[in-house]
C-alpha positions in Angstrom: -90.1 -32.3 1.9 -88.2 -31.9 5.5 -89.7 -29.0 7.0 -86.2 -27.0 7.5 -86.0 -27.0 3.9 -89.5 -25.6 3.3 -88.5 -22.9 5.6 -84.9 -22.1 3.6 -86.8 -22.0 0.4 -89.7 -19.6 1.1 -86.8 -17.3 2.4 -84.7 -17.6 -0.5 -87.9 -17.3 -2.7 -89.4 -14.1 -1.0 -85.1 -13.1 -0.9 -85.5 -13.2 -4.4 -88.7 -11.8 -5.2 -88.2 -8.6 -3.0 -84.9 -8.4 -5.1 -86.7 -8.3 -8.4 -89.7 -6.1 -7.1 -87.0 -3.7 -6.0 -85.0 -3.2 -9.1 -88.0 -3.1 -11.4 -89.6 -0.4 -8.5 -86.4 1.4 -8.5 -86.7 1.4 -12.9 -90.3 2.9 -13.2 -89.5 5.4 -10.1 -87.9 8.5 -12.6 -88.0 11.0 -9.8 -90.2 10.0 -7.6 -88.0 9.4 -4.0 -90.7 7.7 -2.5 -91.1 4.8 -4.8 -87.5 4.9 -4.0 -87.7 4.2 -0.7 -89.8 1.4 -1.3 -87.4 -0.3 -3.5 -85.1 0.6 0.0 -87.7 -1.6 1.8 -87.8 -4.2 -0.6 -83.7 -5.1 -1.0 -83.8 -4.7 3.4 -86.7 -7.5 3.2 -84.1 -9.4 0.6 -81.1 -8.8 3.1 -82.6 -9.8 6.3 -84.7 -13.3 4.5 -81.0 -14.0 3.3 -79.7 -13.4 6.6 -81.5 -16.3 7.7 -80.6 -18.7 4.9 -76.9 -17.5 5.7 -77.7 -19.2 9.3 -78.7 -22.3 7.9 -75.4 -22.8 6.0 -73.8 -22.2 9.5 -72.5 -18.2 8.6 -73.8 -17.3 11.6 -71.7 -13.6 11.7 -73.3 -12.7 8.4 -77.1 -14.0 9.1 -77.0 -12.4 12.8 -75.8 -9.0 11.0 -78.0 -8.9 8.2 -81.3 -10.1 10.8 -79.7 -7.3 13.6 -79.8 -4.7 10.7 -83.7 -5.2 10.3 -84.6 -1.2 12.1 -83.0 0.1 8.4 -86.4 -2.1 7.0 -89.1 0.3 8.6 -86.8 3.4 8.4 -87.4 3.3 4.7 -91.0 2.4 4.9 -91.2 5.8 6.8 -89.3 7.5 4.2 -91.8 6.0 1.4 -94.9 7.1 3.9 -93.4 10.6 3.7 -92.7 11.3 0.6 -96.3 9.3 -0.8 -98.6 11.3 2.7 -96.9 14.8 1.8 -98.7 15.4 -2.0 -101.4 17.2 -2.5 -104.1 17.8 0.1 -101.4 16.1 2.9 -99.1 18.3 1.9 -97.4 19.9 5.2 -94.6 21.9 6.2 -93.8 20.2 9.3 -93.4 16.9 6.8 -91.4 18.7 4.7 -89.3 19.0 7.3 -89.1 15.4 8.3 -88.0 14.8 4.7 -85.1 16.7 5.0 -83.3 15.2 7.8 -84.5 11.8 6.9 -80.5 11.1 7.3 -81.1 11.4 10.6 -83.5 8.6 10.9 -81.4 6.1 9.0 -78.5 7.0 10.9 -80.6 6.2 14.1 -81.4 3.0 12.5 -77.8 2.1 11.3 -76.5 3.1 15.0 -79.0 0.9 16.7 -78.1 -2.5 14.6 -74.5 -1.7 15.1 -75.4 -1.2 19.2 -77.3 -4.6 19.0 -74.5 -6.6 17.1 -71.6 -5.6 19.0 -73.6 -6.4 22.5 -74.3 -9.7 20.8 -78.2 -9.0 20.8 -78.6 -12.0 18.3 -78.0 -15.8 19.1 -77.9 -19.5 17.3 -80.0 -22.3 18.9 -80.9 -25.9 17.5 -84.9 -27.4 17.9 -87.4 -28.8 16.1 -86.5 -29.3 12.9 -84.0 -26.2 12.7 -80.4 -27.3 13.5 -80.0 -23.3 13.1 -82.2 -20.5 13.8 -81.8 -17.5 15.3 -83.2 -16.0 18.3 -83.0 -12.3 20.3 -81.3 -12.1 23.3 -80.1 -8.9 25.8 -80.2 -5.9 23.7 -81.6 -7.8 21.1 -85.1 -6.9 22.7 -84.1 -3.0 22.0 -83.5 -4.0 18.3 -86.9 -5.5 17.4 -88.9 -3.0 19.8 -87.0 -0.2 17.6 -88.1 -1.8 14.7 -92.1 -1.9 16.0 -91.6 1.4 17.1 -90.7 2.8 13.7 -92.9 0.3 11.8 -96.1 1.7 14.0 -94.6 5.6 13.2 -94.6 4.9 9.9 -98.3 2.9 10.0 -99.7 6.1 11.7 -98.7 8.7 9.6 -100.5 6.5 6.7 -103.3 6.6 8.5 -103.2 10.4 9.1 -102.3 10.8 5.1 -105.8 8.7 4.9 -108.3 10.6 6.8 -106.9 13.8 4.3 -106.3 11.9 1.1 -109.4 10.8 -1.5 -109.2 9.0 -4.4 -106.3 6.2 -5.7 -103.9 7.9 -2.8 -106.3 6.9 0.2 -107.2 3.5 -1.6 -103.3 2.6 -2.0 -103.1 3.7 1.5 -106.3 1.4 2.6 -104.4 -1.3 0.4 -100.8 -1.2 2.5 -102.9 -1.6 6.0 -104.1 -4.6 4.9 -101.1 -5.7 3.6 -99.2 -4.8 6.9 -101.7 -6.6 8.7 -101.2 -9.8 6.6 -97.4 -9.1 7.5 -97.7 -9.0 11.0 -99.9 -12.0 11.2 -96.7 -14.0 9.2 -93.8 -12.2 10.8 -95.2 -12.6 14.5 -94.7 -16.7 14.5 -90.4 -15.7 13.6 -90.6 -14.4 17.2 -92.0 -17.4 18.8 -88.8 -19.2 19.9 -87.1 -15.9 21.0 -89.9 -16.2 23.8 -89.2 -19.9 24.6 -91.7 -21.1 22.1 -90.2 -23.4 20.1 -93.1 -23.7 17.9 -92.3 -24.2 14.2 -92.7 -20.8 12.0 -95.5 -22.1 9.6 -96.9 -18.7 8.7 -93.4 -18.0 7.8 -93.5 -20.2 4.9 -96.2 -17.5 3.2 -93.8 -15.0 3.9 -93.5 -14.0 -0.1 -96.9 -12.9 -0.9 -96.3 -10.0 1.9 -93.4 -8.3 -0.3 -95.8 -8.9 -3.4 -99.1 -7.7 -1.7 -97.8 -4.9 0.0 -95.8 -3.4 -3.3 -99.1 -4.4 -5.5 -100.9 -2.7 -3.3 -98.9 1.2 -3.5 -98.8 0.8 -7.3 -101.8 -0.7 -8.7 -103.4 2.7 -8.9 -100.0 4.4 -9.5 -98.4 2.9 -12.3 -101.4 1.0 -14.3 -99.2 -1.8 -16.1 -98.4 -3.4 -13.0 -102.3 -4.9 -12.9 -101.7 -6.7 -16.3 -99.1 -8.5 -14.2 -100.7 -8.9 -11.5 -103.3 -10.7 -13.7 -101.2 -13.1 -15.2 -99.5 -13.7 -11.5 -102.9 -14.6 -10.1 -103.8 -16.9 -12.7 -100.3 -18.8 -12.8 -101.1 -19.1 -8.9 -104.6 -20.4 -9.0 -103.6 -22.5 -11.8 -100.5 -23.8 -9.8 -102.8 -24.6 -6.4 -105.7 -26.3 -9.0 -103.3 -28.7 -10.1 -101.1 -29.6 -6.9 -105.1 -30.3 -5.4 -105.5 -32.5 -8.3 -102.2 -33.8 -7.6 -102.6 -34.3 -4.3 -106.2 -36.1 -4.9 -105.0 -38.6 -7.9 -102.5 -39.6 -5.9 -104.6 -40.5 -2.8 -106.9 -42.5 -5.0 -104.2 -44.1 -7.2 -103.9 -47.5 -5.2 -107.4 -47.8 -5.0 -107.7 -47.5 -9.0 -105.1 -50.3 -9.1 -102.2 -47.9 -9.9 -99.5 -49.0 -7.5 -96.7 -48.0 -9.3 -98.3 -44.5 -9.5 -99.4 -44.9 -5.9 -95.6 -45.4 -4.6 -94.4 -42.2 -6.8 -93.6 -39.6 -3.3 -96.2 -36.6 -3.3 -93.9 -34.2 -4.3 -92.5 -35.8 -7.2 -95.5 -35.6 -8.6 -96.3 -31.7 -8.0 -92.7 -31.3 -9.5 -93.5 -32.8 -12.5 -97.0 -31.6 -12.7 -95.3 -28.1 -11.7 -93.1 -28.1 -14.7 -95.8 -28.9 -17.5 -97.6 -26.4 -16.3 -94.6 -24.1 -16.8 -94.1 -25.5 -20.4 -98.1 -25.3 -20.7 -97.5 -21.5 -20.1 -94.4 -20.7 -21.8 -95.9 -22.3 -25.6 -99.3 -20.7 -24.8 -98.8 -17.5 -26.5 -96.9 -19.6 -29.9 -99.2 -22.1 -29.8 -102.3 -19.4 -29.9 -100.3 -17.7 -32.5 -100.6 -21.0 -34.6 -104.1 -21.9 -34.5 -105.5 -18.1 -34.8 -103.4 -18.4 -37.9 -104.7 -21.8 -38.9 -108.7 -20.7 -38.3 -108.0 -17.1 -39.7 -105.8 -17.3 -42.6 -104.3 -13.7 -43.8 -105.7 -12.1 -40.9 -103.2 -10.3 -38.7 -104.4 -8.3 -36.3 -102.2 -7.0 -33.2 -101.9 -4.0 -30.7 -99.3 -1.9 -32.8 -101.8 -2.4 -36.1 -104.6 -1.4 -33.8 -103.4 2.1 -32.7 -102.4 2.7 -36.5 -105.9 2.5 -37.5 -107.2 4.4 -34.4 -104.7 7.4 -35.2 -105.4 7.6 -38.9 -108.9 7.6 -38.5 -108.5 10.5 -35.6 -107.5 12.6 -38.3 -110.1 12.7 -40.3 -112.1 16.1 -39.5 -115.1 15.8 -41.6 -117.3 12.8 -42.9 -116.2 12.6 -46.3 -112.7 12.5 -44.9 -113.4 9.7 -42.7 -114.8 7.5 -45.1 -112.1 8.2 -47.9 -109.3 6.9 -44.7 -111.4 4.0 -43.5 -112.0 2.5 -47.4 -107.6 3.2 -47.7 -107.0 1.5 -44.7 -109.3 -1.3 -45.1 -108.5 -1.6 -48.7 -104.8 -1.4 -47.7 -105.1 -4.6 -45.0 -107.4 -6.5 -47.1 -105.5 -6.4 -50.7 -108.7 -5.8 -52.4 -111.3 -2.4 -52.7 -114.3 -1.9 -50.1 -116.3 0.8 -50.5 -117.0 2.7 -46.7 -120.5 4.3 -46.2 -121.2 6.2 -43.3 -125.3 6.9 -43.0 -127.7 8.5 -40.8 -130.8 6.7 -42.0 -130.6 3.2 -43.3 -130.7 3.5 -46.7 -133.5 2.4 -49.3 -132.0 1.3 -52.2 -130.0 -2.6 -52.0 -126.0 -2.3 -52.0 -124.0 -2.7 -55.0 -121.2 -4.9 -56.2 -118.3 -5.7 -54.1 -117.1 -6.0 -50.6 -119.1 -2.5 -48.3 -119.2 -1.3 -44.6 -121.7 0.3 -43.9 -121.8 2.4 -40.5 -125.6 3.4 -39.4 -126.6 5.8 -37.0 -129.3 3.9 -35.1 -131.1 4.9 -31.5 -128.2 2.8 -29.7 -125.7 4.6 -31.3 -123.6 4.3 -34.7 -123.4 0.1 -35.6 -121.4 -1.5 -38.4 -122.7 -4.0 -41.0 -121.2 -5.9 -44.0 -122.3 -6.1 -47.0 -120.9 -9.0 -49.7 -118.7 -10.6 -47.2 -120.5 -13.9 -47.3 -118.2 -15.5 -49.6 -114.8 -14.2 -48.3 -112.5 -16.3 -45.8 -113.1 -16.2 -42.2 -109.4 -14.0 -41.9 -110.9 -11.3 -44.1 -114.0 -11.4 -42.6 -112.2 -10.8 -39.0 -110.5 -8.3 -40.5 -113.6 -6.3 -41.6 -115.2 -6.6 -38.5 -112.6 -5.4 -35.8 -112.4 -2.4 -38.3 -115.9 -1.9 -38.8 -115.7 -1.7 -34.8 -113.1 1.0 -34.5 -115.1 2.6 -37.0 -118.2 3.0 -35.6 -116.4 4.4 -32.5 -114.3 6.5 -34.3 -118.2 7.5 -35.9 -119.6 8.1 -32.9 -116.6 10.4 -31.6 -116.7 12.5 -34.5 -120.3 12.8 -34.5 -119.6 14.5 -30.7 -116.9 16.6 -31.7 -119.2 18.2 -34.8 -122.3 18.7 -32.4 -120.2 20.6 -29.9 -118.1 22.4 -32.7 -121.4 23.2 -34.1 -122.8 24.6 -31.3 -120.3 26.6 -30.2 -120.7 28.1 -33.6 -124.0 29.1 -32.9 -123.1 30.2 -29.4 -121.0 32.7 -31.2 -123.4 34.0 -34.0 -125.8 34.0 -31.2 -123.8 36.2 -29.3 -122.1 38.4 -32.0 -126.5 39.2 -33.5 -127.2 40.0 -30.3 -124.5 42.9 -30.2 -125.3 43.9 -33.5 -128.9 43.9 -32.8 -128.3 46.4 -30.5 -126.1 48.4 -32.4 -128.1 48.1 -35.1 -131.1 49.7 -33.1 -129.1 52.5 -31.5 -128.3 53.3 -35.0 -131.7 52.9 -36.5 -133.1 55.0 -33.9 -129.9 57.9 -34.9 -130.8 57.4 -38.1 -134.5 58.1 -38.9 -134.5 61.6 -36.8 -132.1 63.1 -39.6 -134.2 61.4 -42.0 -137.7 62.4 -41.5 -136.1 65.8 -41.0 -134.8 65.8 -44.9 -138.0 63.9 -45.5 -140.0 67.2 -44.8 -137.2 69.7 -45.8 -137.9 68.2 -49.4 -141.2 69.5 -49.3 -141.1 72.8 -50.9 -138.3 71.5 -53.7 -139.6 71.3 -57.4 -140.4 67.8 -58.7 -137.7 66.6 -60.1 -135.2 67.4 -56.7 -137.8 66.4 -54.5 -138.0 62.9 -56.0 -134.2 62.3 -56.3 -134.4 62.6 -52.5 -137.4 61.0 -51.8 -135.5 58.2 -54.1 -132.6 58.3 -51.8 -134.4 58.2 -48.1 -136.2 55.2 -49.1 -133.2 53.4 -50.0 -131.5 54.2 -46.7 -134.7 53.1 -44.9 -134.7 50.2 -46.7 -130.9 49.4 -45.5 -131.9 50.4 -42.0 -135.2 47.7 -42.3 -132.9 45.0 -43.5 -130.4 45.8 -40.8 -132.8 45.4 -38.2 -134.3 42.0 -39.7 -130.9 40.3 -40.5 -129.8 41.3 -36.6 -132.7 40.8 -35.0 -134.3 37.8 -32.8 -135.9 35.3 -34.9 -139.2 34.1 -33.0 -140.6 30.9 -35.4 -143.8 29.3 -35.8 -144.0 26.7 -38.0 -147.3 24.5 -39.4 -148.8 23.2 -42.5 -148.7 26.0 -44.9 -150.3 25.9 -48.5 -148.2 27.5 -50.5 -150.2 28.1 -54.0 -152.4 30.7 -52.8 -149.5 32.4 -50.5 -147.9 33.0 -54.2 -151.4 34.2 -55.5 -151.4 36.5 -52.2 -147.1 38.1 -53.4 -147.9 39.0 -57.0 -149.7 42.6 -55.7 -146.7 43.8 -54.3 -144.0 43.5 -57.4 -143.3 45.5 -60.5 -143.4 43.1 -62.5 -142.7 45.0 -65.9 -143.6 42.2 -68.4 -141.0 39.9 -66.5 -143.2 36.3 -66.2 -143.9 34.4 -62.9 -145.2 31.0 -62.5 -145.2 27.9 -60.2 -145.4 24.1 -60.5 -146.7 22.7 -57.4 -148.9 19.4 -56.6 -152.4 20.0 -56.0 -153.0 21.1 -52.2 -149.3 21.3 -51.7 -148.0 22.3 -48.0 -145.1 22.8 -46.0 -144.5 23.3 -42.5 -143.0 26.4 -42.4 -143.8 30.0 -40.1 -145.9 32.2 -42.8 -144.3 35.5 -42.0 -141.1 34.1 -41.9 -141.8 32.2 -45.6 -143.7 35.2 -47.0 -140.4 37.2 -46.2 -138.3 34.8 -48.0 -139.9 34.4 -50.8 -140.4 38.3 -51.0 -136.4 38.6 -50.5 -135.4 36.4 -53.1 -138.6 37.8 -56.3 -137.3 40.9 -55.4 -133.6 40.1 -55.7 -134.2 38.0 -58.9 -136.6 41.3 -60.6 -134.0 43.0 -60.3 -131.7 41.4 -62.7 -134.3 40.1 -65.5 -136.3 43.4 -65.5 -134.3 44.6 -68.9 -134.5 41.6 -70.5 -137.6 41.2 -72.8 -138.0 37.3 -71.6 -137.1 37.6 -68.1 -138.8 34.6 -66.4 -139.1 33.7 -62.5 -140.5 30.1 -61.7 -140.8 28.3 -58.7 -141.5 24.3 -58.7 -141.5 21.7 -56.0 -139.1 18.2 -56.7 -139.6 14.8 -56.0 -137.9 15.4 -52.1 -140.5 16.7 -49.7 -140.0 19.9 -48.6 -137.2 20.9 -50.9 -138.5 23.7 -53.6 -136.4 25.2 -56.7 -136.5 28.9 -57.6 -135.9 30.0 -60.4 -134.6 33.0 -62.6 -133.0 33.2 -66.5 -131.4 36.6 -65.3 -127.1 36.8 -65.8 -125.2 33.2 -64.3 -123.7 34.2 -61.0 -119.5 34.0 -61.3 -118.1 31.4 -59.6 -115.8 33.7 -57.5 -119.3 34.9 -56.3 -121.2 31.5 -55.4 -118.9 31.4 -52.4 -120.0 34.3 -51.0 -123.5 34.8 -51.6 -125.0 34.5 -48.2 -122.3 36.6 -46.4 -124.0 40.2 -45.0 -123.2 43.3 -47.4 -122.2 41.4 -50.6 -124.6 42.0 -53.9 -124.4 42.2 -57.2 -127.2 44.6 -57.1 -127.3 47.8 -58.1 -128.3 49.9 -55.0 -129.0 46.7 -53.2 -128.0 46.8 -49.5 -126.6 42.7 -49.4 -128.3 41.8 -46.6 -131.3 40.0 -48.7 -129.6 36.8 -49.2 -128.3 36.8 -45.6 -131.8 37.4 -43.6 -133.3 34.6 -46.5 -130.5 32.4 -44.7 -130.8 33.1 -41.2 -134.5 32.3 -42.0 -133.9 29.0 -43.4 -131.5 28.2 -40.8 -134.2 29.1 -38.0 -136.5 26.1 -39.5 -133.8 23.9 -39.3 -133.4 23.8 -43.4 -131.3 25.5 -45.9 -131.0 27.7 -49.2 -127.9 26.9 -51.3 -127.2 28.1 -54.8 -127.1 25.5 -57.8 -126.1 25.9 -61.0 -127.4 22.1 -62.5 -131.1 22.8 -62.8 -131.2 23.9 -66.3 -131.9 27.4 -65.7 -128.9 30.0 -65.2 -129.9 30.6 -61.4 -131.5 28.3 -59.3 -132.0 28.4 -55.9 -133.2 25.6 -53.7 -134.9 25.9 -50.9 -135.4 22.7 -47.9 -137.5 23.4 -45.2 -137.9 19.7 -42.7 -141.0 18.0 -42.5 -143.5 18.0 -39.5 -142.2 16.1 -36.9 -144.6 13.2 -35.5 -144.9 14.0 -32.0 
């Protein structure tokens, strides 16, 4: 290829590529000026490569006014240094002042190319291979030293906006030096033959990867879908040079191999061609792909759009259950046929089922998928499942987070609101009791009957005040291995029974790991609370009995079925059903449970009318 013609193309290529970087920076900039500007730089970079190619088609006006107008080219690299220096921590008044009379600047520029053209700073000679190329001459030199001038300006105040900037800003700003650098080293061999150095402008040919490098490297942290490009760009070019090696190598060899047909085909022929399949090879990539994914996984179609769909529905799911109902829909829904979604925290011990399953476990790594019955399906479906069960076991993990910090917020607050009332509660306890044991001895003298009315009444309100201080106050457990039989031998002392039965089923030598104040309390809370509503009945019966889970236990009492309206609110403070109860038993049994990391919940599906059951957790091995 004649060297002249190398030179014409890499100008009309970088012409066209600053043209296209421009328009597309000029699209994404909104409101941003200085991204703006640096589409500016770009279509002067397109002007002045063009102004060349104008001189080699023998317009020598137009290319000696386009190259003479090159000073507007750094003016609006100062304006993008500017407006992308004065943000943030560079943020200064005496740039925001520069950036309003900017005009100024560009009308500087514009007045110094028109100087320069009209004192013919720009001529036309012929050497080398160039029949046409243009040179500086007289006020020329004032033109380009302009241009350095304003070029360096605009360099420095980068590196000023670098020594304040951190982050993406000073990286982008790192990135332009080194392209600038790699733009000096190219432009410097255009000025060769202006100095009598007729030396031909090989850098010049690279010219193209300076517009692409120095706009890659301003946006790359700014605007993120330029690096998918830049990805594919890379590989096209590494792909391209690959192949013209390989090129260049089989054809060097070819006559040896006998191939002297192939061996006479010019070089370049042979890049052109090889150049083109590779463009064909790229362009049918992505249907081609299409195809054979189709082919290998029938049914399955899986893209970005279907991606984010299952990502956002599964987002809204708040709870577990919820979760798990959305992921079997949406599986279901892609697959044409039922599969059942379990999310567990413990792998389970009985086999799975029937049909097509999911399962998400919570192991030490974290929450992992597995399929279950998918060993017959096709390889599509079975895709499918997987990519799902992987968005799932995110999605798993995620919620799991957002529940462990909603949760302890919760207790932050609880935490926060018993300590308040603790103290209230104190203050008020402490109020209380004065007037008290004052009435208390006042009752003294009274006759019988009086005096136990209000001896009646006093220990009711110290009973409220007792309650009051254990439901608010700090609860200091001690857990270990507790057998309970005699601890229930120990309670039967302190009831009135009054003909009302009481009886336990436990295992021989059975424990639990519980604190034995703490347990004695509860259990106290809730005989008491359950005497007091199968007292009048001639069969009232309280039993206690262990189940088959460790550590759970069932209380319980053939006293009246608690209404359903009530179930929801049985462990709220100050709601009973008893008569001069003060509806803080159920609550302190609650807070108790809670404390030993276990729970009380009311059932009705025991067989008796009211069943409590109690779970305290089991030792852990240490």
């Amino acid at each position: 290829m004649p060297l002249e013609l190398a030179f014409e193309l890499m100008m009309m290529l970088t012409s066209g590529c600053a043209l296209l970087v421009s328009a597309w920076l000029f699209w994404r900039a909104r409101n941003r000026r200085s991204m703006k500007a640096l589409a500016g730089f770009g279509v002067m970079m397109a002007l002045w490569c063009a102004g060349h190619v104008a001189v080699f088609y023998g317009l020598d006006t137009l290319g000696v006014a386009l190259i003479l107008a090159n000073p507007l080219m750094p003016t609006f690299f100062l304006d993008f240094a500017i407006g992308f220096v004065n943000q943030g921590a560079g943020q200064r008044p005496w740039l925001s002042r520069l950036a309003r009379h900017r005009g100024l600047l560009y009308g500087a520029a514009v007045l110094v190319s028109l100087i320069t053209l009209l004192q013919n700073g720009g001529g036309i000679i012929a050497f080398g291979p160039f029949e046409h190329y243009f040179v500086f001459q007289g006020s020329g030199w004032f033109n380009i030293g302009y241009t350095i001038f304003i070029g360096v300006l605009a360099h420095a105040l980068l590196l000023w906006g670098f020594a304040r900037h951190r982050g993406n800003r000073r990286r982008s700003i790192a990135a332009m030096f080194a392209a600038g650098a790699w733009g000096l080293l190219l432009a410097t061999s255009f000025i060769f033959p202006s100095l009598g150095l007729h030396w031909y402008p090989w850098p010049m040919l690279l010219l193209p990867s300076y517009v692409l490098l120095l706009v890659y490297g301003v946006v790359r942290y700014q605007m993120l879908e330029v690096n998918a490009w830049a990805n594919r760009a890379l590989l096209w070019i590494l792909m391209t040079g690959l192949l013209l090696g390989l090129m260049a190598l089989f054809s060097a060899m070819a006559g040896r191999l006998g191939m002297q047909a192939l061996a006479a085909v010019p070089q370049w022929q042979l890049w052109l061609y090889s150049l083109l399949l590779l463009m064909l090879a790229l362009a049918l990539y992505r249907p081609v792909s299409a195809l054979v994914e189709r082919l290998i996984y029938p049914g399955s179609r899986l893209d970005e759009q279907l991606l984010d769909t299952w990502m956002a529905q599964l987002r809204d799911a708040s709870d577990w259950n919820a979760l798990a109902q959305t992921a079997e829909r949406l599986l279901a829904r892609q697959m044409g046929q039922p599969v059942t979604v379990r999310l567990l925290t413990r792998p389970p011990l009985s086999e799975p089922g029937p049909g097509l399953q999911l399962w998400c476990l919570h192991q030490a790594q974290g929450w992992q998928f597995r399929l279950k019955g998918f060993d017959d399906v096709t390889p599509g479906t079975r895709l499918t499942a997987e990519v799902f069960g992987s968005l799932l076991a995110t999605r798993c993990g995620l919620l799991e987070r957002s529940l462990q910090l909603a949760e302890a917020e919760r207790k932050r607050v609880s935490e926060q609101h018993l300590v308040e009332l603790g103290g209230l509660s104190a203050a008020m306890a402490h109020e209380l009791r004065n007037p008290l044991n004052i009435i208390s001895m006042a009752t003294a003298g009274l006759e019988a009957d009086r005096k136990s009315m209000i001896q009646g009444q006093l220990k009711r309100a110290d009973r409220l005040i007792v309650d009051m201080l254990a439901y608010s106050g700090q609860l200091q457990i001690q857990p270990r291995p507790l057998p309970l039989a005699p601890l229930l031998d120990s309670l039967r002392p302190q009831f009135d029974w009054q003909q009302v039965s009481f009886d336990y089923s436990l295992p021989d030598d059975y424990h639990l790991y519980a604190d034995p104040y703490r347990l004695q309390q509860v259990l106290t809370n809730l005989i008491d609370n359950a005497l007091s509503f199968v007292r009048n009945q001639p069969d009232g019966h309280i039993r206690l009995e262990s189940t088959d889970t460790p550590g759970v236990l069932w209380l319980h009492n053939n006293g009246p079925t608690i209404e359903a309206d009530m179930q929801a609110h049985l462990f709220r403070p100050f709601v009973t059903r008893r008569q001069g109860g003060s509806g803080l038993g159920l609550a302190i049994v609650q807070r108790i449970m809670e404390a030993h990391g276990g729970h009380i919940r009311h059932r009705n599906d025991a067989g008796w009318p009211v069943t409590f059951e109690l779970y305290f957790p089991e030792e852990q091995a240490s």
